[in-house]
C-alpha positions as CSV (number, residue, x, y, z in Angstrom):
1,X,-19.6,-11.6,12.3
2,X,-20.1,-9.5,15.5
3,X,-16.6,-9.9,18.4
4,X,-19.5,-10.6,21.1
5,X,-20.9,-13.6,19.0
6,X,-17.4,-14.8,18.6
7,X,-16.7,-14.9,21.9
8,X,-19.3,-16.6,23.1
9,X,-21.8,-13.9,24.4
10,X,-25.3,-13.1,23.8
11,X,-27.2,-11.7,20.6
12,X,-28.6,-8.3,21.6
13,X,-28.8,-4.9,19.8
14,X,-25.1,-4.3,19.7
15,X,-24.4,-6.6,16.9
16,X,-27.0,-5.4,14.5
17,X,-25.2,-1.9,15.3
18,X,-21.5,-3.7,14.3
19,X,-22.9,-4.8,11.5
20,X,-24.7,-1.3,10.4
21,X,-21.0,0.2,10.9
22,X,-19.5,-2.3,8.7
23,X,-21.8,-1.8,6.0
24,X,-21.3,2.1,5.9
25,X,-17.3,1.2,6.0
26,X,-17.7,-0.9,2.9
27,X,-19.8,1.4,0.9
28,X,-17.4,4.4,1.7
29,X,-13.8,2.0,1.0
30,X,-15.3,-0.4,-1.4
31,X,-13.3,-3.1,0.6
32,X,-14.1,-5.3,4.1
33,X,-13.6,-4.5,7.5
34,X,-11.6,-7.3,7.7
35,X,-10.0,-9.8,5.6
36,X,-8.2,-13.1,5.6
37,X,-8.4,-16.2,3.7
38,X,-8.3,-18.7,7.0
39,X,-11.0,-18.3,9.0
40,X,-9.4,-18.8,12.1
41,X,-7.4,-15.4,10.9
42,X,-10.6,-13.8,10.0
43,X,-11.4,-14.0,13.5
44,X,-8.7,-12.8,15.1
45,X,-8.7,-10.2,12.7
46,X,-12.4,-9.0,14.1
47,X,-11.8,-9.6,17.9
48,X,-7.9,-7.8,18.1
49,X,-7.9,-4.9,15.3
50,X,-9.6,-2.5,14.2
51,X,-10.9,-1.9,10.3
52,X,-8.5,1.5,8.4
53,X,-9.8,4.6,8.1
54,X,-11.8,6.0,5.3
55,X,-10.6,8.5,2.6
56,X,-10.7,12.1,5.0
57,X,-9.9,13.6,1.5
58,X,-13.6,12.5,0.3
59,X,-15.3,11.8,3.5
60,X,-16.1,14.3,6.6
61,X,-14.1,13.3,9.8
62,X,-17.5,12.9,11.4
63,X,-18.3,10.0,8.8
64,X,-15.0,8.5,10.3
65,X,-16.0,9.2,14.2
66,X,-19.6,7.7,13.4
67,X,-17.9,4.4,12.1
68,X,-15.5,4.5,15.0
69,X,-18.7,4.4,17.6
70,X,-20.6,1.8,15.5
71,X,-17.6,-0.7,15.7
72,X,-16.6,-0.5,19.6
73,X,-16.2,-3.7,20.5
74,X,-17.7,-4.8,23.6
75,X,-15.9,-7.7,25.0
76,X,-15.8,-9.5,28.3
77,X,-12.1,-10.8,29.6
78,X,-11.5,-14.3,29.0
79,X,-12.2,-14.9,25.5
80,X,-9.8,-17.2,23.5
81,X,-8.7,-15.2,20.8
82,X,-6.9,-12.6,23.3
């Protein structure tokens, strides 16, 4: 799940672009962005930190730059989980 949904704003373009980087970060580590049992930790997890970095012994840097772009998180102050 996209940071913007979980804070509260609106479905536009930018999620389906979160969720295209997340997709190329799992197929590259074979593991999720993020993951925690509790939900509630999950969340966190998404909004406050940001995913590791892919093998740069098997992967080009730019692989790692593209990934980097795709999951900027665009949040607005005032959200609860910060």
């Amino acid at each position: 799940m996209a940071p913007e949904i979980l804070t509260g704003q609106k479905y536009n373009n930018s999620i389906d672009i979160w969720s295209i980087g997340c997709i190329i970060y799992e197929l590259c580590t074979l593991n999720y962005c993020f993951d925690c049992p509790h939900i509630f930790g999950l969340c966190n997890q998404i909004i406050n930190e940001n995913p590791g970095k892919i093998d740069e012994k098997i992967y080009k840097k730019d692989l790692q730059e593209l990934i980097d772009l795709l999951l900027k998180k665009i949040i607005k102050k005032g959200h609860p989980f910060k």
